[in-house]
Structures are given as structure tokens and as C-alpha cells.
C-alpha positions as CSV (number, residue, x, y, z in Angstrom):
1,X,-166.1,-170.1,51.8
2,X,-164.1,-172.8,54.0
3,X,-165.1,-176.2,53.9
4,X,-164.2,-177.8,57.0
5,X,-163.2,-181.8,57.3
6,X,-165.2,-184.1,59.6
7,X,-163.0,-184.6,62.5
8,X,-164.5,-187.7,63.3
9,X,-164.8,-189.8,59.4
10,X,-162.5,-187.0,57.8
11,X,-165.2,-186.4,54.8
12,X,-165.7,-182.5,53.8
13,X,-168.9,-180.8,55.8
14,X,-170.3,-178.6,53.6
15,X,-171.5,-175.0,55.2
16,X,-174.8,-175.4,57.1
17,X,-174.5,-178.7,56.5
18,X,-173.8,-182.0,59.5
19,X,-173.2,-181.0,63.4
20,X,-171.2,-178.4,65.2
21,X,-170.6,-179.2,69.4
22,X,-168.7,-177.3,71.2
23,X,-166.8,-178.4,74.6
24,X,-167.2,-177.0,78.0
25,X,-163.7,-175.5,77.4
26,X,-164.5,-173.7,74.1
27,X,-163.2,-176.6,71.6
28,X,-165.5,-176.8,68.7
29,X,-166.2,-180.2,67.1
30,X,-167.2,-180.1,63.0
31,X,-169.5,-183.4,62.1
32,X,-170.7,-184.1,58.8
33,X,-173.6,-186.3,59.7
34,X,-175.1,-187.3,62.7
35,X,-173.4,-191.2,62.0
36,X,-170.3,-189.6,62.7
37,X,-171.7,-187.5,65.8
38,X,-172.7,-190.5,67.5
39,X,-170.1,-192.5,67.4
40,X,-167.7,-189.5,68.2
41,X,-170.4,-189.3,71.7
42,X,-169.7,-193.2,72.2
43,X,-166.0,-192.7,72.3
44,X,-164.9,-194.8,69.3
45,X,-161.4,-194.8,67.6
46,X,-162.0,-193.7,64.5
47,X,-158.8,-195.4,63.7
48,X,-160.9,-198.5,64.1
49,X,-163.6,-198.3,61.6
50,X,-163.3,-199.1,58.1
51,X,-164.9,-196.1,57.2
52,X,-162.8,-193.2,58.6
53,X,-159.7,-191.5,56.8
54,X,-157.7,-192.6,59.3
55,X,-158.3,-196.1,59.0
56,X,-157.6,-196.0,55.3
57,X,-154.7,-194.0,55.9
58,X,-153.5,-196.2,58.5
59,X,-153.7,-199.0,56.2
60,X,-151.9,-197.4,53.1
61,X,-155.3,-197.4,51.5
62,X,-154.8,-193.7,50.6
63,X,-152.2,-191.5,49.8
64,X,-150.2,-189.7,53.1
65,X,-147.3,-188.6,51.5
66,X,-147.8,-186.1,48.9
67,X,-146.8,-182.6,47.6
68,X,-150.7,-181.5,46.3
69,X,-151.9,-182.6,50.1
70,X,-149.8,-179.6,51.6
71,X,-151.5,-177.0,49.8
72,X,-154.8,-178.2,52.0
73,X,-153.5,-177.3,55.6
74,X,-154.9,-174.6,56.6
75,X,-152.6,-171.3,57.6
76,X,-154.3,-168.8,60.2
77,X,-152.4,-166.0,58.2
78,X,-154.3,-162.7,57.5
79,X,-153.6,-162.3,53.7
80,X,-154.8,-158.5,52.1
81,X,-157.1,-158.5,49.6
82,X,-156.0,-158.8,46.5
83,X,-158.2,-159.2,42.9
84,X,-155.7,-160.8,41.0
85,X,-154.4,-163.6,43.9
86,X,-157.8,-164.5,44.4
87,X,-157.9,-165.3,40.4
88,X,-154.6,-167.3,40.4
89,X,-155.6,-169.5,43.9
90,X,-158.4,-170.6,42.4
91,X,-156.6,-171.4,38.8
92,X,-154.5,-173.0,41.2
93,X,-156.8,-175.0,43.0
94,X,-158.5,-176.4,39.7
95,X,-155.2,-177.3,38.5
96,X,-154.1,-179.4,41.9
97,X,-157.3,-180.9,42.0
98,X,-156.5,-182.7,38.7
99,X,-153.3,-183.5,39.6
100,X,-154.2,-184.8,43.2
101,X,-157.0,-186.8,41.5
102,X,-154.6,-188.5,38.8
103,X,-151.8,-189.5,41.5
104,X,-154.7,-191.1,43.8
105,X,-155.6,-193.2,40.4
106,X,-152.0,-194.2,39.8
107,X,-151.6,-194.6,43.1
108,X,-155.0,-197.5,43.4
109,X,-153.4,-199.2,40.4
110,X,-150.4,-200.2,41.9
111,X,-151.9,-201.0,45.5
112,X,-154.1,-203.2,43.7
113,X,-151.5,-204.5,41.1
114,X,-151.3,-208.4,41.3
115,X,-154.8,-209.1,43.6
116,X,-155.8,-211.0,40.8
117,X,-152.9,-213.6,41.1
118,X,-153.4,-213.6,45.3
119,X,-157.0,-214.5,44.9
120,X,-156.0,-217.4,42.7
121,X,-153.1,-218.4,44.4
122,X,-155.8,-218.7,47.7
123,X,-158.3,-220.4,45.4
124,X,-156.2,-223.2,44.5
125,X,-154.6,-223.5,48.2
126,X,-158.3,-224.1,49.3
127,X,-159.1,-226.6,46.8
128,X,-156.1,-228.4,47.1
129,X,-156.5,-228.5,50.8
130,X,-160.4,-229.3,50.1
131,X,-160.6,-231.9,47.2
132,X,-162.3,-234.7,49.1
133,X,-165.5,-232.0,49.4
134,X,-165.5,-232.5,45.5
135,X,-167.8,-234.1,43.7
136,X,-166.8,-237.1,41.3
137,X,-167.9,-239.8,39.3
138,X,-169.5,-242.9,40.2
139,X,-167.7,-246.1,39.1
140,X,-170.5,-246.9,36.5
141,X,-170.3,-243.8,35.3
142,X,-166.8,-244.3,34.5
143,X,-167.0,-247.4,32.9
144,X,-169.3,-245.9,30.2
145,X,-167.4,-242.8,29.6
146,X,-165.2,-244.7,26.6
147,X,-168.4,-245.2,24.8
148,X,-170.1,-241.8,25.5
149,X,-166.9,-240.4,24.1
150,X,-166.8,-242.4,21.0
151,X,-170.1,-241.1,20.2
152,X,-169.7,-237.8,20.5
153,X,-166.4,-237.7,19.3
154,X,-163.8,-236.2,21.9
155,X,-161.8,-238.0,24.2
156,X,-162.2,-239.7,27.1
157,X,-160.4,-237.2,29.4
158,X,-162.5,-234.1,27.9
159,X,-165.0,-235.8,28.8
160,X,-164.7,-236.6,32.5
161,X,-163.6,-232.7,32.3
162,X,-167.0,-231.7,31.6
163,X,-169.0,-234.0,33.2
164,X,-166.9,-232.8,36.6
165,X,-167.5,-229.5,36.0
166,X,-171.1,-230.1,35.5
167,X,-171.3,-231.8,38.8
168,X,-169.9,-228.8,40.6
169,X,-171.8,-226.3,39.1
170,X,-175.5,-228.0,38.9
171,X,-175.3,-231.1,40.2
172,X,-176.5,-232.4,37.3
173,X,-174.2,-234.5,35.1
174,X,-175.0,-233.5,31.0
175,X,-174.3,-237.7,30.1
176,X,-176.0,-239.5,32.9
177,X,-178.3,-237.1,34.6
178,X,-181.5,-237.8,32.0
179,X,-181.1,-241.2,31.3
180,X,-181.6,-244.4,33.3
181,X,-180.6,-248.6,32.4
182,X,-183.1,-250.7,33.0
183,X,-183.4,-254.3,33.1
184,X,-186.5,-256.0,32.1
185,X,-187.6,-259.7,33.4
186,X,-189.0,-261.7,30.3
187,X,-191.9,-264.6,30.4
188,X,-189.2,-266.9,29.0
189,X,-187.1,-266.3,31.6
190,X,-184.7,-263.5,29.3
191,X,-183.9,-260.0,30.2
192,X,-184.4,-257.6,28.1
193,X,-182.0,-254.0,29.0
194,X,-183.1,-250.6,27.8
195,X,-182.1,-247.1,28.6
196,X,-184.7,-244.2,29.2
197,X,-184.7,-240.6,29.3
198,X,-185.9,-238.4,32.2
199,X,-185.3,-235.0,32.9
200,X,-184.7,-235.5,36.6
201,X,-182.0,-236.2,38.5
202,X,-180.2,-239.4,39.5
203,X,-178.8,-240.6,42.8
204,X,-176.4,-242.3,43.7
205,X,-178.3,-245.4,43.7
206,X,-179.0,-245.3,40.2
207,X,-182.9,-244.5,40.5
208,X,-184.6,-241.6,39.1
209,X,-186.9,-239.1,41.2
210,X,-189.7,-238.9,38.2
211,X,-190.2,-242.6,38.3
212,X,-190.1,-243.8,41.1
213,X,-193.0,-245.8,41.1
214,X,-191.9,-247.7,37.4
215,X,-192.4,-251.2,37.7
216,X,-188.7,-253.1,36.9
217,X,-185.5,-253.9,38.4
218,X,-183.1,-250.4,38.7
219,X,-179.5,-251.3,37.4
220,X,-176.3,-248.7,36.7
């Protein structure tokens, strides 16, 4: 049983399986789907789409140079029949599968070797290039991180470290996004200055979205 290659994508077209056309001069076409047949009827470059062997191959994506792909071309050679060369192809053919399917692994491993270290190096490249986008903290907010981190215990630059990343996860800062000062107006003329906590979240003006409608005098 032969199993014939696409000639459009390059993938294996199982028998009576995909689309057979045939030319006006005798040429035969093999099609392993009707994706393939189409686009082969549009005229596309295979060599074009992501999706064909031949872009891949074009793009060192897949190995092209290789010992085990020889043993694939196909010879129009009559060969006799013979009981015993049939048994040792087809020992043969297990045996280079295995070894074709081992070199393509080794071979993705060092294509992709270092991708890690070229994503990051283009991660920091953008933020550098992109740190006024970034959210930070207000001056107030600042101003009270000394006594935030005394109470908790850490310093002042951890601090501001998490309270950044907070902000550009969730836009919600963990030390000042539930809590609001307040500054209260006395009868005897005194102000009186508390702090509340809300669960919402506060702009930049200092006011909080739940209470809004609060009687008092919003301060940072």
C-alpha cells in the first residue's frame, strides 16, 4: 500500500481518502482534503502559507537535510517478489521511523534553544521604551508609605515594589485602595481626621466610588 504526499500542504493522503484531479494532459494531482484542493484551484503558493511543508521547510522549521528522508523517495524500480525483503523493509521502516522521529526532536530543541531569553530581551526593550504608560504612585501615597512600612514591618522600597505591581495587575493598590482620610468640621470650630475602610476603589482625586454621597470634606 503507497501512501502518497499532498502535493499541495505536503501531509500523507491516506488510500480513498482527500481528492484526485487530473489535467487535460494526463498529470494527476493527489489532495488530502478539499482545503488543500481549493486553494491549489485559486492558484496559491504554497510556499506562502504557514501551513504547507514548504513554508516550514523554507523557513528551517523542519528538517531538509537528512539521511532517514532519502529512504522516502520513491524509486519506479520493479523489484521481484521476495518473502524475506518484504520482512526486513518493513523492520526497516519501523526502525527509521524512530530514528527520523528522535532527530526531528533534537532537531526542535535547538531551533527553539534561547526563545526564552529573546522574548525577555523584547519584553524589557518595550517597557523601557514604554515606562510613561506605567502606572505609579500618587504623591500622597508616597508620603505615607514610611508609616505603612513601619507597620507592617518591611521596608520602604519593598513596599512601593508591591504596591506597583498591584497597580499594574488590578488597578487596585493593597495599602490605599480600601481606605479613605477624612476630615471632619467640629461645632467648636476643630477638625476632627479619621480614616475609613471601603472596598472600592479610589481615584485619583482621593474620593471613593461607594460613598460618594458621604457628607464631609474628601482629603489625601
Amino acid at each position: 500500500m503507497r501512501v502518497e504526499n499532498c502535493f499541495f500542504c505536503g501531509r500523507p493522503a491516506w488510500p480513498s481518502k482527500g481528492i484526485t484531479f487530473m489535467r487535460n494532459d494526463g498529470k494527476s494531482f493527489r489532495f488530502c482534503r478539499s482545503k488543500c484542493h481549493k486553494n491549489f484551484k485559486m492558484k496559491r503558493n504554497p510556499r506562502k502559507l504557514k501551513w504547507t511543508k514548504a513554508y516550514r521547510k523554507n523557513a528551517g522549521k523542519e528538517m531538509v537535510v537528512d539521511s532517514t528522508l532519502q529512504f522516502a523517495a520513491r524509486r519506479n524500480v520493479p523489484v521481484r517478489y521476495n518473502r524475506e525483503l518484504i520482512a526486513k523493509t518493513l523492520k526497516a521502516m519501523e526502525r527509521i521511523s524512530e530514528i527520523r522521529s528522535r532527530r526531528e526532536r533534537v532537531f526542535y530543541k535547538k531551533r527553539m534553544a534561547g526563545k526564552r531569553a529573546r522574548e525577555l530581551a523584547a519584553a524589557r526593550k518595550l517597557v523601557s521604551e514604554n515606562q510613561h504608560l506605567l502606572p505609579r504612585l500618587r504623591a500622597s501615597e508616597k508620603k505615607r508609605l514610611p508609616e505603612l512600612a513601619a507597620e507592617r514591618g518591611i521596608s520602604v522600597e519593598e513596599l512601593e515594589r508591591e504596591e506597583l505591581a498591584a497597580l499594574r495587575t488590578s488597578k487596585k493598590s493593597k495599602a490605599f485602595g480600601g481606605e479613605v482620610r477624612r476630615a471632619h468640621l467640629r461645632v467648636d470650630g476643630g477638625v476632627e481626621h479619621t480614616v475609613e475602610s471601603t472596598g472600592g476603589y479610589i481615584d485619583e482625586e482621593g474620593e471613593d466610588d461607594d460613598d460618594e454621597d458621604d457628607d464631609g470634606m474628601d482629603t489625601d
